[in-house]
DOKOLMI-808464 format. One record per residue (C-alpha): x, y negated, z negated; residue in three letters. Coordinates in nm, 3 decimals, always signed. Example, Ala and Ser with C-alpha at 12.3 -4.5 7.8 and 13.67 -1.06 7.14 Angstrom:
BEGIN
{{+1.230; +0.450; -0.780}; 'ALA'};
{{+1.367; +0.106; -0.714}; 'SER'};
//
This chain:
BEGIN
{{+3.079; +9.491; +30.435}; 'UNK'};
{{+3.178; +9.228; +30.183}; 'UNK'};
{{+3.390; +8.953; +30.354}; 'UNK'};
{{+3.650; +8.854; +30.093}; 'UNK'};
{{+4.004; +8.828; +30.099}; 'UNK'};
{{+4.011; +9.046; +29.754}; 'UNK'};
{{+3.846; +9.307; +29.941}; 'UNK'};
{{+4.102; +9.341; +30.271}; 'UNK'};
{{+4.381; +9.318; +30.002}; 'UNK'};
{{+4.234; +9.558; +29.818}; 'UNK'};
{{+4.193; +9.802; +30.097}; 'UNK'};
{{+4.526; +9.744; +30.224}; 'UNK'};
{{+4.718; +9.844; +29.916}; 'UNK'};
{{+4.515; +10.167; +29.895}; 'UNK'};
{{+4.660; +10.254; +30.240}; 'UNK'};
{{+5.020; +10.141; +30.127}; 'UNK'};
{{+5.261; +10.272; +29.897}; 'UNK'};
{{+5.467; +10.097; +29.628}; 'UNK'};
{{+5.706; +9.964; +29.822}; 'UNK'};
{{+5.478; +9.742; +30.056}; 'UNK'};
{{+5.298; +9.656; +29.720}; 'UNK'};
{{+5.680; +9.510; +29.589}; 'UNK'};
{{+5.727; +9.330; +29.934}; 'UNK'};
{{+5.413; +9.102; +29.860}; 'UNK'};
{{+5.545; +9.066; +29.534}; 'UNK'};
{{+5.887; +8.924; +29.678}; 'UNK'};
{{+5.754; +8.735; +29.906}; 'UNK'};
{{+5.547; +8.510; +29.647}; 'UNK'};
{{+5.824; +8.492; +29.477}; 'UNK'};
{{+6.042; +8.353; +29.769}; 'UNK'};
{{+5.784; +8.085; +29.819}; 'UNK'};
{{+5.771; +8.001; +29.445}; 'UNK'};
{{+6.144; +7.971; +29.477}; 'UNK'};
{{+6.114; +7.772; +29.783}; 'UNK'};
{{+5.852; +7.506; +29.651}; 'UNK'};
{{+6.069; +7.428; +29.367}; 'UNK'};
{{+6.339; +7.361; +29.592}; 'UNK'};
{{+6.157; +7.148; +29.784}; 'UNK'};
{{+5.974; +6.987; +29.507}; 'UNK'};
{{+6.340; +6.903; +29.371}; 'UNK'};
{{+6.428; +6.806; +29.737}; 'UNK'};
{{+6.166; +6.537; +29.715}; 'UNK'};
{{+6.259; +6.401; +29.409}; 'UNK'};
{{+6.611; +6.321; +29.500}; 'UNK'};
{{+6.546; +6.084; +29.799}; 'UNK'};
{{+6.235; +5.946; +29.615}; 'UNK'};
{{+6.481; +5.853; +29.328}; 'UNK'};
{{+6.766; +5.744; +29.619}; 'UNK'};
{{+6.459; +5.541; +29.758}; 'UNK'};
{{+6.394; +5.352; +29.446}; 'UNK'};
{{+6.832; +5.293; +29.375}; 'UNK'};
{{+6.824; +5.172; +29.688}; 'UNK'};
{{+6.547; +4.912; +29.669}; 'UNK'};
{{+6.628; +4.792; +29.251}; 'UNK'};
{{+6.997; +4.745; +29.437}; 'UNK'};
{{+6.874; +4.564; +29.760}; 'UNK'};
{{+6.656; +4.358; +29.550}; 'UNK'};
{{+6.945; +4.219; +29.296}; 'UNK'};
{{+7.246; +4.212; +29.560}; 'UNK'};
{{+7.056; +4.090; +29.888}; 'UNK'};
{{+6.875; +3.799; +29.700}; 'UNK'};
{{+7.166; +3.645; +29.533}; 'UNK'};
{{+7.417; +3.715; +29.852}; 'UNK'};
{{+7.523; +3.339; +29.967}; 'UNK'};
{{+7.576; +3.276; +30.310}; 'UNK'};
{{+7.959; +3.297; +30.326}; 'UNK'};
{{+7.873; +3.655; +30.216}; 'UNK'};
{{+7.625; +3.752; +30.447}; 'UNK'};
{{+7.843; +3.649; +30.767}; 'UNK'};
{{+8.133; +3.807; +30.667}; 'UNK'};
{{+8.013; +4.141; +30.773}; 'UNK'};
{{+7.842; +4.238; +31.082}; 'UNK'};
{{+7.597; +4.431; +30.830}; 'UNK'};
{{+7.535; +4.411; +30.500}; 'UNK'};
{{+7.396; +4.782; +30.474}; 'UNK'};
{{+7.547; +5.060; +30.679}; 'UNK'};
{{+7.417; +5.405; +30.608}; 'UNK'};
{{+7.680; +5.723; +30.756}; 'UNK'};
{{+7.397; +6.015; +30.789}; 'UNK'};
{{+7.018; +6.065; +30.971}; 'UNK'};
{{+6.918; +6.316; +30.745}; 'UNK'};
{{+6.606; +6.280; +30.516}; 'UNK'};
{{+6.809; +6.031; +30.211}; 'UNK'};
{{+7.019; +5.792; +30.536}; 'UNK'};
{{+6.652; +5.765; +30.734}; 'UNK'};
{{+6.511; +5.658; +30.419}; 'UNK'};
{{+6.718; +5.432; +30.241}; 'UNK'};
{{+6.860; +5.195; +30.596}; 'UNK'};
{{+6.444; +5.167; +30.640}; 'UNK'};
{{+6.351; +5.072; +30.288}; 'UNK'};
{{+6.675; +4.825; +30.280}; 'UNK'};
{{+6.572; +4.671; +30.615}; 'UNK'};
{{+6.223; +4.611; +30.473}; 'UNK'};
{{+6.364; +4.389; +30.219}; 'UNK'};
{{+6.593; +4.162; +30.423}; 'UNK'};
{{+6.896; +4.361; +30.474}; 'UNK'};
{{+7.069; +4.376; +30.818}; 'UNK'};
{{+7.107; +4.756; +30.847}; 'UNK'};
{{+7.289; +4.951; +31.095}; 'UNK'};
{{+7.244; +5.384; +31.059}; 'UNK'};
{{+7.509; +5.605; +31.234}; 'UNK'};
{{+7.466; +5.920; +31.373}; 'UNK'};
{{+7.625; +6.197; +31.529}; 'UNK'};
{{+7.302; +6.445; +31.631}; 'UNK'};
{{+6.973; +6.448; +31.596}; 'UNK'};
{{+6.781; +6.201; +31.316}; 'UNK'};
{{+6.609; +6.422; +31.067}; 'UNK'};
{{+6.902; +6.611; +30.921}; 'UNK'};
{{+6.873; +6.972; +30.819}; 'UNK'};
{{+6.533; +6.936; +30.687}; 'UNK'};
{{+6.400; +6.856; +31.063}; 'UNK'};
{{+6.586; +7.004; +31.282}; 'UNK'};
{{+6.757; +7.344; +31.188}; 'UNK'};
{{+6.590; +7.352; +30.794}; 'UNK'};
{{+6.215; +7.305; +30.636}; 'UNK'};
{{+6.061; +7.244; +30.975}; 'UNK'};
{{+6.168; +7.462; +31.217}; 'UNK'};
{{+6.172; +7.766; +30.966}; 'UNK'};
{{+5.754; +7.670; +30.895}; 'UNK'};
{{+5.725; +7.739; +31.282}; 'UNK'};
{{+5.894; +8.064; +31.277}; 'UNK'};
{{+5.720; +8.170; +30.962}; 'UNK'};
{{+5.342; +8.096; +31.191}; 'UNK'};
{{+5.437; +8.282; +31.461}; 'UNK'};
{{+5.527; +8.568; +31.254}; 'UNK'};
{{+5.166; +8.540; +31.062}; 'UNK'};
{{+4.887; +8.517; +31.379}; 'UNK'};
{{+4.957; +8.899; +31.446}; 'UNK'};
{{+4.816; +8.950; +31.120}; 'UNK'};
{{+4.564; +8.702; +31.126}; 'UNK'};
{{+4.387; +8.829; +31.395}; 'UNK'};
{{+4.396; +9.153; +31.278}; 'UNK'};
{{+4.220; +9.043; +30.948}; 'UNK'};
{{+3.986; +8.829; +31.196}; 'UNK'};
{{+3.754; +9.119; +31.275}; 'UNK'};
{{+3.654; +9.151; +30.933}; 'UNK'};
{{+3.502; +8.788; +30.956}; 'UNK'};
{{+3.303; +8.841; +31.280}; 'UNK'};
{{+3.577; +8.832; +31.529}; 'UNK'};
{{+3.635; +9.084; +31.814}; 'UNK'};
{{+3.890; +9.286; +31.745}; 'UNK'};
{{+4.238; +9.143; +31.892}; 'UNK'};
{{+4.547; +9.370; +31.826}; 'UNK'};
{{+4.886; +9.275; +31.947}; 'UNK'};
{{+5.195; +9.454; +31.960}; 'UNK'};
{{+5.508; +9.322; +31.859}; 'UNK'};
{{+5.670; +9.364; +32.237}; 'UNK'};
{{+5.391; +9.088; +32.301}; 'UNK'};
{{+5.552; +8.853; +32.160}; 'UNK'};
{{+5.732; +8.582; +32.418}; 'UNK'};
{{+6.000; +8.467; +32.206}; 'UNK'};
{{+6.127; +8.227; +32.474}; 'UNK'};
{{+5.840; +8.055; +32.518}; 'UNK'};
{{+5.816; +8.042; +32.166}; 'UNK'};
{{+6.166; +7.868; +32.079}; 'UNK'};
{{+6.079; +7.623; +32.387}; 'UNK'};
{{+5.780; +7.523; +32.221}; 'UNK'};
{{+5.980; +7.513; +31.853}; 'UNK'};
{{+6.226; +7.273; +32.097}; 'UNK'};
{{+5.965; +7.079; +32.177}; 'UNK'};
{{+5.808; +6.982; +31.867}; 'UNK'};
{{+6.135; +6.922; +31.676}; 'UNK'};
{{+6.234; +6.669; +31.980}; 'UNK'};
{{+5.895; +6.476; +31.906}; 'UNK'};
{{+6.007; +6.417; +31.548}; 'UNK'};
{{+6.330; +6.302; +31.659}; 'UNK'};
{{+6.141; +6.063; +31.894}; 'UNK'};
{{+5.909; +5.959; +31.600}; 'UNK'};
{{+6.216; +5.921; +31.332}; 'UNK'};
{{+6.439; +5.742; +31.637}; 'UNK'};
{{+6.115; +5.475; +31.671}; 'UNK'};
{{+6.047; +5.435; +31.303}; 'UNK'};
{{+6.396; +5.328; +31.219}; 'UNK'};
{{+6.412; +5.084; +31.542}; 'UNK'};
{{+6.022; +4.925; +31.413}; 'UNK'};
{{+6.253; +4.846; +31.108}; 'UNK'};
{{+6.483; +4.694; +31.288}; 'UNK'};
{{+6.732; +4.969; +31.173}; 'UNK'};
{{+7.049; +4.953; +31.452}; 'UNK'};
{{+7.100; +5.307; +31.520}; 'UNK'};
{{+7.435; +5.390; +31.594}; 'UNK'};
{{+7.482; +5.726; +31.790}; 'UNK'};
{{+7.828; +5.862; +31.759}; 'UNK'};
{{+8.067; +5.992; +31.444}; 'UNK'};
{{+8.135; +5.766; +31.211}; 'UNK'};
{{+8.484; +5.750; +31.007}; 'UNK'};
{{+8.655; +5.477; +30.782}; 'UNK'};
{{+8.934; +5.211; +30.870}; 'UNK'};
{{+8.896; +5.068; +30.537}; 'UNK'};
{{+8.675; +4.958; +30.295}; 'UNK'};
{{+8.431; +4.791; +30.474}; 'UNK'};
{{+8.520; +4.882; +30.837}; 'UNK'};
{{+8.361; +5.232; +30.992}; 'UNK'};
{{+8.486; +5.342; +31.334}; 'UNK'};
{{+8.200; +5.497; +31.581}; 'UNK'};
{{+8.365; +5.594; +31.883}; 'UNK'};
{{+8.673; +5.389; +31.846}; 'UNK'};
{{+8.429; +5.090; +31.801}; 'UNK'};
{{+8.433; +4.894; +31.481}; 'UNK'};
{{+8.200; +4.779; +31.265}; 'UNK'};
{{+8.189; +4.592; +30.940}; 'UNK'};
{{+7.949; +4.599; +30.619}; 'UNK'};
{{+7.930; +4.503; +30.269}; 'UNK'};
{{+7.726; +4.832; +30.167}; 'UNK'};
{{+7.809; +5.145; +30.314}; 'UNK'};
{{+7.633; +5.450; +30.159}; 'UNK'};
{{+7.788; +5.814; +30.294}; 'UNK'};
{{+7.471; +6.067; +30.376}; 'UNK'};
{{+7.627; +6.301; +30.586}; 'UNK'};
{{+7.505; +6.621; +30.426}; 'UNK'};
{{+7.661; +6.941; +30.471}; 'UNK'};
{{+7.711; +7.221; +30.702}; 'UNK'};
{{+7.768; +7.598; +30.660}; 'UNK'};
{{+8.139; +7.713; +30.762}; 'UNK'};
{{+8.209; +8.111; +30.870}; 'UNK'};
{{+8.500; +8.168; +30.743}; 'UNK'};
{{+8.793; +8.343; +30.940}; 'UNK'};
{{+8.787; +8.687; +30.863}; 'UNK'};
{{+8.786; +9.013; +31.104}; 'UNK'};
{{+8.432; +9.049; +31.238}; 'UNK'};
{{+8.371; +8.688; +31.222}; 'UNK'};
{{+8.247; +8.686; +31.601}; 'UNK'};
{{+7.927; +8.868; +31.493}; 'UNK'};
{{+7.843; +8.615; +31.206}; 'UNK'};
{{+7.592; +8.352; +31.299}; 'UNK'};
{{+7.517; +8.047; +31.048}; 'UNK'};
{{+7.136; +7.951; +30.978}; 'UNK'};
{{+7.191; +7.668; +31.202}; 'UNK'};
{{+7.222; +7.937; +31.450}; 'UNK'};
{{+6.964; +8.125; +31.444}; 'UNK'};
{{+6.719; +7.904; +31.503}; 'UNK'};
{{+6.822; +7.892; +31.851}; 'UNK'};
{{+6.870; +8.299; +31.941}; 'UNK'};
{{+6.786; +8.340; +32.281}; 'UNK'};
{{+6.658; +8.685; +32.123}; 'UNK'};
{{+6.480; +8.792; +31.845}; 'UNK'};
{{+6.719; +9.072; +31.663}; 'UNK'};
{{+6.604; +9.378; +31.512}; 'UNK'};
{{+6.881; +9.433; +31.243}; 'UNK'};
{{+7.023; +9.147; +31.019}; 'UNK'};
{{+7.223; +9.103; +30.765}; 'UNK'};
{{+7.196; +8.816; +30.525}; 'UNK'};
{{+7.473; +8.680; +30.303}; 'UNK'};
{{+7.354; +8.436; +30.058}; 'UNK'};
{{+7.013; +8.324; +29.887}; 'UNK'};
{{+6.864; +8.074; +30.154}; 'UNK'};
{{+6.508; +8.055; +30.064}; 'UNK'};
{{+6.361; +8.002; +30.441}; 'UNK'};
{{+6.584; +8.303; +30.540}; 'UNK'};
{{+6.382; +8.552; +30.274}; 'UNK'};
{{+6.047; +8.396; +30.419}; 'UNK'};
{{+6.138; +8.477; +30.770}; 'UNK'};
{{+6.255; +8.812; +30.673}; 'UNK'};
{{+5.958; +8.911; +30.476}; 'UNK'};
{{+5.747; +8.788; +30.721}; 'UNK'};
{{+5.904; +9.042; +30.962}; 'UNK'};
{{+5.883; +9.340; +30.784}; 'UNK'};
{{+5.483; +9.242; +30.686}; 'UNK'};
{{+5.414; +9.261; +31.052}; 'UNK'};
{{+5.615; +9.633; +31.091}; 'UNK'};
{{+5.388; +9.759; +30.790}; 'UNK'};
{{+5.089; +9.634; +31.005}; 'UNK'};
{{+5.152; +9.846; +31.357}; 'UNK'};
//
């Protein structure tokens, strides 16, 4: 037996039509697609880092004193996703008092219903598989059925992990000496933010608060979940439909029908 992964491939496709051949060949391309994406992801806060820090650098420096105690903060940053997190830390490391406001979880999409959580649901969809190709290394021969799957003890565990990021985000900020504001932020003016009818004052503000998706009201709409959604379904469904070209939607999809080819 020759233990290579160009040999199980190999055999595979002689066992499989056309079809399963094309769904390898979309779902390369979906992770192409979705490395880009996050590549380009990446370079946006890196190049919001380094605004942030040429800004912080001129502004904070020459700031007299009148200035600086005119405000409660000089920075305040109106989002916890991946570009607020990053920019209230880097400006606190150079001197600026810094307050972040939030209304969920710190992390943003990215962390909690985006990049993160949609890696965990595209492992659990790939041991099956793996320890079916296992035996050809050695292993005994372990083969699951998809009915084995606990899906609620998966999601807890999903739960889990994204809640110890939050932790880890919530403590990184606060070594900072980022003041994280929990609550939903809105402007009185200028330089005045509201958080739960209490107000606050800064120089800076910078607005990070991202995006959500919307349904939109139309008949049906009651069966429409969003993709924040269904990373919380108390089951796993056996039909979908997707509207739209999210890239860790194909990944989970593809993953899905991979494991059906298998059983």
């Amino acid at each position: 037996m020759v233990f290579s992964i160009e040999r199980i491939v190999d055999n595979r496709r002689k066992k499989k039509d056309a079809t399963n051949e094309s769904l390898f060949l979309f779902y390369k391309k979906m992770l192409s697609i979705h490395y880009r994406a996050f590549v380009l992801c990446g370079q946006s806060v890196q190049k919001l880092s380094r605004l942030t820090l040429t800004y912080f650098h001129r502004t904070m420096s020459s700031a007299d004193n009148k200035t600086a105690t005119k405000y409660d903060f000089d920075y305040f940053v109106i989002g916890g996703g991946s570009g607020g997190v990053r920019s209230s830390r880097i400006a606190a490391q150079h001197g600026a008092k810094v307050a972040l406001a939030e209304s969920n979880k710190l992390g943003g999409t990215c962390v909690n219903v985006g990049c993160v959580p949609k890696k965990l649901f595209c492992y659990a969809s790939q041991f099956r598989e793996q320890f079916h190709d296992a035996q050809a290394y050695g292993w005994p021969k372990v083969d699951f059925k998809l009915e084995d799957h606990q899906w609620t003890k998966f999601i807890e565990s999903k739960n889990a992990e994204i809640k110890r990021l939050n932790d880890a985000y919530e403590k990184t900020q606060k070594d900072n000496n980022v003041q994280i504001i929990k609550g939903f932020a809105s402007f009185k003016d200028q330089h005045t933010i509201v958080v739960d009818e209490k107000e606050y004052t800064a120089k800076y503000v910078l607005i990070a608060v991202g995006g959500e998706p919307v349904i939109p009201n139309i008949e049906g709409r009651e069966h429409i979940i969003t993709s924040d959604d269904a990373f919380f379904l108390e089951k796993l469904p056996k039909k979908i439909v997707i509207v739209g070209k999210i890239c860790f939607f194909f990944e989970i999809v593809a993953n899905r029908i991979r494991e059906s080819l298998i059983s």
